[in-house]
Structures are given as C-alpha cells and as structure tokens.
N, C-alpha and C positions, 0 to 999 in steps of 0.2 A: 675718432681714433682713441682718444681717451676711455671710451668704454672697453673696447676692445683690450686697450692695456690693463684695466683692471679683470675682465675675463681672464686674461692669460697670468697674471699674478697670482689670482683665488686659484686657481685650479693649479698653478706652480705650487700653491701652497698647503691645498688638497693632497697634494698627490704627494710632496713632506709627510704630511700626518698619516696617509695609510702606509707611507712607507715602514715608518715609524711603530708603527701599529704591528709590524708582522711581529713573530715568536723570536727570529734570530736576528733581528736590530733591534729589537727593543731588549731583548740580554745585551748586547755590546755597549747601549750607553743607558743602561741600567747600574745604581750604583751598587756596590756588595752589599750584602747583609752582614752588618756585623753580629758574627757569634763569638758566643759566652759557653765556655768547655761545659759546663752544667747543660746546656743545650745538645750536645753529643751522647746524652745517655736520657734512653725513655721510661717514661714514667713508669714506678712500680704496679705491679698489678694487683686489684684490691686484696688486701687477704682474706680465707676462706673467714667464715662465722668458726666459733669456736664450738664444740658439740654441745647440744645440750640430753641433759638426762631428764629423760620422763621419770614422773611416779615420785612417791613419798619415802622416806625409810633411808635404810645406809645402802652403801651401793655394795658388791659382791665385789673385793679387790681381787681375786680368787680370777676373776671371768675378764679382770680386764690386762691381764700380761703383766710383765716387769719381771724384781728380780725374784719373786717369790711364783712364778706361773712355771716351773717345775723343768726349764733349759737350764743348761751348765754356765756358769759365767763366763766372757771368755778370757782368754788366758792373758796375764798382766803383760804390759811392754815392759822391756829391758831398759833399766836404769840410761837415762839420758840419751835415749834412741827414741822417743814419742816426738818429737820436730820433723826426722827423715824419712816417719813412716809416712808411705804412698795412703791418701784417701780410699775410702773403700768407696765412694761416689764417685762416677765420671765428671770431669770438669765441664760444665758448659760452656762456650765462647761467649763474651761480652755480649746483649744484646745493644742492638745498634740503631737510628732515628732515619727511618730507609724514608723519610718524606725528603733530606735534607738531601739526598742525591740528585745532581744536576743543578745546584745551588750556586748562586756565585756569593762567595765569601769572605771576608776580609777579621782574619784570628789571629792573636797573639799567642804568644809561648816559646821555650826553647828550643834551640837546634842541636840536636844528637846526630852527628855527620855520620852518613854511609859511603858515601862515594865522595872522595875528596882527594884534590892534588895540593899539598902547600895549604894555602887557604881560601882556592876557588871550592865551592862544596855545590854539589848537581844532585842528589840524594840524600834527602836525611827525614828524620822522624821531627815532630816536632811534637808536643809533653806540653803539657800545665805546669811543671814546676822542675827550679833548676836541680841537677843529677840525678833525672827520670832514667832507668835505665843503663844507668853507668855505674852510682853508687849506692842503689838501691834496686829493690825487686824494681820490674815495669810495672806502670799504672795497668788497669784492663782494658781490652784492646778499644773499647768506644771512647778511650784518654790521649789515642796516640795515632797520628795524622801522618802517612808516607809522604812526604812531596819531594815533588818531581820539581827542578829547576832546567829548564832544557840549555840556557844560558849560560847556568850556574851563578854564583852570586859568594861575595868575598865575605869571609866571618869574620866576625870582630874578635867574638872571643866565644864559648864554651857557654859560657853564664851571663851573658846578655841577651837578653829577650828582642824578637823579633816580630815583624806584625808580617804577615802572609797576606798573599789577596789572587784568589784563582777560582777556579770550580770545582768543589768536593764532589767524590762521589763515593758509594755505599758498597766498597772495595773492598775487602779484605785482602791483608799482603802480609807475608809471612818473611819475614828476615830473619837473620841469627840473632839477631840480637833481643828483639821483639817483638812480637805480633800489635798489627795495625788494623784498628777497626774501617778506617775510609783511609783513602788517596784522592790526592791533590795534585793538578798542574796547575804551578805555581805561576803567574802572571809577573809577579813582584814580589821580594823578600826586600823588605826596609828595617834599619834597627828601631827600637822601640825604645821611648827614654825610660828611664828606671824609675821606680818610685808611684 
C-alpha cells in the first residue's frame, strides 16, 4: 500500500507542475515585471553616416543649395507669432515597445483622473512626473498609460505617486486631454511612499 501511495502522490504532483507549466497559469501566479518609464520608449535608430565627399580641391558651394543656390528667402514671421506657427512637418506619433504588450506589469507614477465620482477614480492616465498634462504640455504618448480600474480605487490626492500592477497592452487611446501610447487593466492601484 505504501508504494501505491507514493505512485499517487508523484503523479498528484506531476500533474501540479504541467498544470503549472501551461501559458495561462503560469501568467496568474507569475510575478509582474517591474518597469521603469524609460522602458516605454524604444531605442533610437542608428543615425545615417554623415556624407562624405570624394576627391581633392574646394568643393563647388554653388552645386550644393542654401542661401546663395538662386530660391527667394522665405518670407520673415511676424514679430512674436514664430511659437503659434503650425510645423510645416507632419507630427509623427510617439514610437511605442510593441514586445511589451500582453506584459504583466507593476509601474509607478501619477494619477490624472478621467472618470471620477468624489474620490472613487475608474479612469485615469497615469504620467512619470507630478502635473503631466494639467500644468504642462503632455509627455509623448509612449510617457502616458490609460488605465482601466473596473473597481475603481479611492485617490489620495492629485500629486501622490501610485504604483499600478495589471497587464499593458500596445493600445493607443485618444482622450481630450492626452493621447496614450498603451492601456492598462489595472488589477490594483496602491499609494506609493514619496521619496
């Protein structure tokens, strides 16, 4: 009987570990990865070589454009109006770290409320750094995290830091207020000590 009992033990404890093993238990008691906002933006991409000129002698400034290559200059901005002028480049959107989607996660930073009664808050952006987006321009969108609290979750205050812990994913979400490079369903929002 005793063998028998150990058979059924190993193989009770077998069948633990492939459970264990699959894709969607081993996320559940898999612990977050903690990330670092610098980890939300990807690496730059090498810059090109600088040109080089063949041959000896001076070069022909004549053959290589500027303000002397025979176009009109254009015309000066109006006194204290070059800040409001529109780019003549199209803006591109933040590039974003599309590995980190499907991540479980556990980040710090601010709460910018979207969706709030009182002080229960079920929507907000969460920021690197305190008056993201309230008292300054927004950071660029791979700076700025939608989350979701289904539960919602009581705020302390505006300018206390909170630590997140859910599953990001490579969302972009458009609010009034800011544009968000990822979304989050938050598992838990906890305050985070200062300092």
């Amino acid at each position: 009987m005793r063998v028998r009992q150990r058979w059924v033990i190993l193989l009770a404890a077998l069948g633990l570990v492939v459970a264990w093993s699959r894709p969607g238990v081993l996320h559940a008691v898999e612990a977050p990865m903690e990330l670092q906002w610098h980890q939300l933006v990807p690496p730059a991409p090498p810059k090109p070589p600088k040109p080089f000129f063949a041959g000896r002698g001076s070069v022909d400034l004549g053959k290589l454009g500027g303000p002397d290559d025979g176009t009109p200059a254009p015309p000066p901005l109006p006194e204290g109006r070059w800040m409001s002028t529109p780019s003549q480049s199209t803006a591109l959107p933040a590039p974003v770290v599309e590995s980190l989607g499907g991540k479980r996660v556990h980040i710090g930073g601010y709460v910018v409320p979207l969706n709030f009664e009182a002080t229960r808050v079920t929507d907000f952006l969460l920021v690197p750094f305190v008056g993201a987006c309230i008292h300054v321009p927004p950071p660029p969108a791979n700076q700025i995290i939608y989350v979701k609290v289904e539960q919602g979750f009581d705020v302390q205050g505006t300018f206390d830091p909170v630590w997140v812990t859910g599953t990001l994913k490579v969302t972009p979400t458009f609010t009034g207020l800011a544009d968000a490079g990822y979304s989050l369903e938050a598992e838990k929002v906890e305050p985070r000590p200062k300092g």
